[in-house]
C-alpha positions as CSV (number, residue, x, y, z in Angstrom):
1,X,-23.9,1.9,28.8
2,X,-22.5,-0.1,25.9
3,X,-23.6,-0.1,22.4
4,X,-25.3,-3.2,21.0
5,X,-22.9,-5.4,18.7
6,X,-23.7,-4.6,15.1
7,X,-25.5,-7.9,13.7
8,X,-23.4,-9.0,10.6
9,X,-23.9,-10.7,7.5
10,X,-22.7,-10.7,4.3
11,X,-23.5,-7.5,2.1
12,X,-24.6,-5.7,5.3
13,X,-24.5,-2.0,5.0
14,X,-23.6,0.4,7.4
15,X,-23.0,3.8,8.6
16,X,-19.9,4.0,10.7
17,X,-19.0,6.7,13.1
18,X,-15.6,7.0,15.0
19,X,-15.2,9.7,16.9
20,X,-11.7,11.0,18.9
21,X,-11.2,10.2,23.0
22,X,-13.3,13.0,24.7
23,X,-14.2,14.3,21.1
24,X,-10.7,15.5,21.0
25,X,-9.4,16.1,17.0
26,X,-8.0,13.5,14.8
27,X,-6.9,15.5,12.1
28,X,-4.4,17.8,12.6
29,X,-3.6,18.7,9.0
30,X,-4.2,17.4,5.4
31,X,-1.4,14.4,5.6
32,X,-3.3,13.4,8.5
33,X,-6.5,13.1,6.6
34,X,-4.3,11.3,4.0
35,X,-2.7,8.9,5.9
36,X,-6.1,7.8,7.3
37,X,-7.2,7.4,3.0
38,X,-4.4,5.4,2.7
39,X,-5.1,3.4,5.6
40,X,-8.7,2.8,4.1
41,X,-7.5,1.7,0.4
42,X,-4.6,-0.6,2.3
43,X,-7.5,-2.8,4.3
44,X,-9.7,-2.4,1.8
45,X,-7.3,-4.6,-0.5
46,X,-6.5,-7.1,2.7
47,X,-10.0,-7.4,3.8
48,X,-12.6,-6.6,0.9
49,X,-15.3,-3.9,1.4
50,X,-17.3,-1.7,-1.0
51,X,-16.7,1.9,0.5
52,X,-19.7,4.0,-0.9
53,X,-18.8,7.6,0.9
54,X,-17.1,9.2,3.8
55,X,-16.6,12.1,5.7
56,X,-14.1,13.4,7.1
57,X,-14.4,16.0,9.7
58,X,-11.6,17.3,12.2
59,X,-12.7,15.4,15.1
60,X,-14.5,12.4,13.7
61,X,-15.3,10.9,10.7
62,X,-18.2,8.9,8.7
63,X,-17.9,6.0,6.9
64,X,-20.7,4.6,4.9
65,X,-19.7,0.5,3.9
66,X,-21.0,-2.2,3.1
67,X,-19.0,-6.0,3.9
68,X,-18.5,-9.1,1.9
69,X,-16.4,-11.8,3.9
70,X,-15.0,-9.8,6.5
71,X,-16.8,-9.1,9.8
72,X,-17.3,-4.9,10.1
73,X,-15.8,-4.9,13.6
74,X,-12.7,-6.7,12.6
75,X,-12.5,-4.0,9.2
76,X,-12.8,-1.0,11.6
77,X,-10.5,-2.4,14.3
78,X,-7.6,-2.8,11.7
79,X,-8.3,0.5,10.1
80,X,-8.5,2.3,13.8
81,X,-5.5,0.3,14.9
82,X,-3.2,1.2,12.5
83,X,-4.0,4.9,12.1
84,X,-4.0,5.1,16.2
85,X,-0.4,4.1,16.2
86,X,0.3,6.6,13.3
87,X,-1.3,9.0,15.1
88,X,0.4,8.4,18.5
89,X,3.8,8.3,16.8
90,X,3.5,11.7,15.2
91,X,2.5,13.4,17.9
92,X,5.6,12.4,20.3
């Protein structure tokens, strides 16, 4: 069954949790975890968020936010996107 769409508003805050396909690991080494900081300043500066804390762990991570302008989903679907391809393109 489908989660419930997060309600939205601005200066919601949340506690976000992606996890890896069939809990498989996302991290493989340190410039993995790196990559994925990056990732998180580089949207952060196109698409505004305060980021208060995170977490992350080999096979998921944590992400506690808070929006201003920009709609969660569309935050975490940029910063998901472009460490997936990353990710995909490193391990060919």
């Amino acid at each position: 069954m489908p989660r419930k769409h997060r309600i939205w508003y601005p200066g919601a805050v949340y506690h976000i949790m992606c996890r890896g396909n069939h809990r498989h690991d996302i991290f493989r080494d340190e410039e993995d975890r790196q990559f994925y900081l990056t990732t998180l300043r580089r949207v952060q500066k196109q698409n505004p968020f305060y980021l208060y804390s995170y977490c992350l762990m080999t096979n998921h991570v944590h992400l506690q936010m808070e929006t201003l302008d920009i709609p969660i989903n569309q935050i975490m679907q940029r910063i998901n996107m472009l460490y997936s391809i990353y990710f995909n393109q490193t391990i060919l």
